[in-house]
C-alpha angles and dihedrals in degrees: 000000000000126000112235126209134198109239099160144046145177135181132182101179145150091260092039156348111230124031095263096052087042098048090043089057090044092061102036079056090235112166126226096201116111133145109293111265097180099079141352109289088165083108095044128081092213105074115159124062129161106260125190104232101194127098106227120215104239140175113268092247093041094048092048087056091043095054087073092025115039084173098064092049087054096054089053096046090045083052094054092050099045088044097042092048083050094049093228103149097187125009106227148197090298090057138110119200100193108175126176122204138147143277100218096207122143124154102290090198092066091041091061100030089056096044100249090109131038109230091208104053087056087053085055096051109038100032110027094035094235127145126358116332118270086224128026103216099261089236094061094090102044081049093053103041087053084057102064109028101030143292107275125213091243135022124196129181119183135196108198105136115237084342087061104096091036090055093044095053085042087059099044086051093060097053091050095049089047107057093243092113134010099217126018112196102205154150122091150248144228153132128201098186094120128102095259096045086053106036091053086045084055095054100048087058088239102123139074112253084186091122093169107059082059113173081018093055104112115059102180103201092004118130093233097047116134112190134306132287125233112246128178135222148098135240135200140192139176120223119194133162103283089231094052087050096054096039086060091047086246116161113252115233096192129293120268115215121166141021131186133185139184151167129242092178092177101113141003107234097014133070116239098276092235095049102235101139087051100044084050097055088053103042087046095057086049087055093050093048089050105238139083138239100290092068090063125106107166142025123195101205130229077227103160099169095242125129096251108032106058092046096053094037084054087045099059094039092056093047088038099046086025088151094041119024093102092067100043120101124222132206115195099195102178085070084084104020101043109227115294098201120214083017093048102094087040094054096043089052081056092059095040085045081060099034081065099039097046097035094228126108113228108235134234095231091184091063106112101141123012102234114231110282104016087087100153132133093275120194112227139180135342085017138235152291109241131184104147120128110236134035137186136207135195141205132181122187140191125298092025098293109145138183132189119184130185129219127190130204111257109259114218 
């Protein structure tokens, strides 16, 4: 099987659009967390999001599409900079496109009922046609990325909550390693600030209504954290042979080499209270890279800031890594960036992808006092030093779907 490098990425976030601007406010531990802007949150209890603040220069069909759907203006926008890094001018016949994004489907019913949502303005919507539509069909943005930059041979769009751009990129990974294409463009792309997206969040019991902590709102592993907070974005990466890439003079990002998934399926907004789901997925891309715990030097965490998930994500880290977790550092990103759901695990292999490349650990800036049972070397402010070979990242998502994958330093 073939090695496959990273030669490309791209990043539209709440701390930065591009990846230097984003890697520079991750280690800097800015936070991207303020009070929503995009529409009236004075009636909800969930009030802060991570929203990304820059006006992006788009395309006219892809920003008409992007005034109802931010999201779908950030995956294109993540795609020019990753291609663009990779110098690949078109992608052709030998290509994927896999994208992840979201659903976005929460029970409409409890959403009206308890005025988070205006019955009448989704009448209006879905059944008078008026305004902007409720749902942008989830291939738009793979349709109109092809038609910019090049039909590709195969097009994938996945639906796989916070587990969705690491299992695209997983994906994309296999096929390239494979031999069954010579270049997979993929990562994904969401946002859920909207009142919909928050409103459904509220209702879950999965977000911070510490208003008042603002930027400092989610505390991923702190003993006073309170739930997560929605963020925003897309990342993309190419993913080529290593020896292709070399062959062409392109740089070399890092090289990805493994990639595990799994299923709790033990609850629908819970983890399975053991973590198994999450132990195998990451048992299973150590197997696939071909090492075992001991190779690893970083893990950037799941680490959502929620009760349950952080507990149970330490807890299979320390059973899973039992001889080594004491000396491996851990960076919890969505401290700065809130969790962008289906773009989460994309985003965070773009700050382990330069973690590896620029030798620096993002720090977790909200971390004042480890909560019991989230003991891990965690990374804390102003950073760290890093020059160890491999990484992993997680992602688990709702409903137990879980996805490890597995970088290693670029060798000259």
């Amino acid at each position: 099987m073939r090695r496959v490098a990273i030669t490309g990425f791209g990043v539209v976030s709440p701390i930065g659009v591009g990846a230097d601007a984003f890697f520079a406010s991750l280690t800097r531990g800015d936070s991207g967390i303020r009070r929503i802007t995009r529409f009236d949150v004075s009636t909800f209890e969930v009030q802060l999001a991570g929203e990304v603040k820059e006006e992006l220069e788009l395309p006219a069909e892809v920003a008409e599409v992007a005034a109802h759907d931010p999201k779908v203006g950030f995956a294109y926008e993540a795609c020019r900079q990753a291609l663009e890094q990779s110098a690949v001018v078109r992608l052709g016949q030998e290509s994927l496109l896999h994208l992840g994004t979201s659903l976005e489907v929460f029970d409409l019913s409890k959403a009206i009922h308890g005025g988070k949502l205006d019955f009448h303005e989704v009448a209006r919507r879905c059944l008078q046609g008026e305004g902007p539509p409720v749902q942008v069909p989830l291939d738009t943005a793979a349709r109109l990325i092809s038609a910019s930059f090049g039909l590709p041979e195969q097009v994938l769009v996945n639906c796989s909550a916070c587990a969705a751009g690491a299992q695209a990129i997983g994906q994309g990974f296999r096929a390239v390693r494979s031999g069954r294409v010579d270049r997979a463009v993929c990562g994904a792309f969401d946002s859920m600030i909207n009142p919909l997206g928050v409103g459904g969040f509220q209702l879950l019991g999965a977000l911070t209504t510490d208003n008042a902590r603002g930027a400092h709102a989610c505390r991923p592993f702190d003993a006073s954290r309170s739930g997560t907070v929605l963020g925003e974005g897309a990342a993309i990466a190419v993913l080529e042979p290593l020896e292709q890439a070399r062959a062409q003079g392109r740089t070399i990002l890092a090289e990805l080499c493994g990639y595990g998934s799994s299923l709790d399926a033990s609850s629908l907004s819970a983890p399975d209270p053991e973590g198994k789901g999450a132990e195998r997925a990451m048992a299973s891309a150590l197997q696939d890279a071909g090492i075992d715990g001991a190779a690893i030097g970083h893990i950037n965490v799941h680490g959502t800031g929620t009760q349950l998930n952080d507990e149970i994500e330490a807890m299979a880290i320390r059973r899973l890594f039992s001889a080594t977790w004491q000396r491996i550092p851990i960076s919890a990103t969505k401290s700065m960036t809130g969790h962008l759901i289906a773009a989460a695990g994309a985003v965070e292999l773009g700050a382990c992808l330069l973690a590896i490349g620029r030798g620096v650990l993002p720090p977790n800036p909200c971390l004042q006092s480890v909560g019991p049972g989230c003991e891990l070397d965690h990374v804390t402010a102003p950073g760290r030093g890093f020059d160890g070979e491999y990484v992993l990242t997680n992602s688990f998502g709702f409903g137990g779907q879980n996805a490890t994958l597995v970088l290693r330093r670029a060798m000259k």
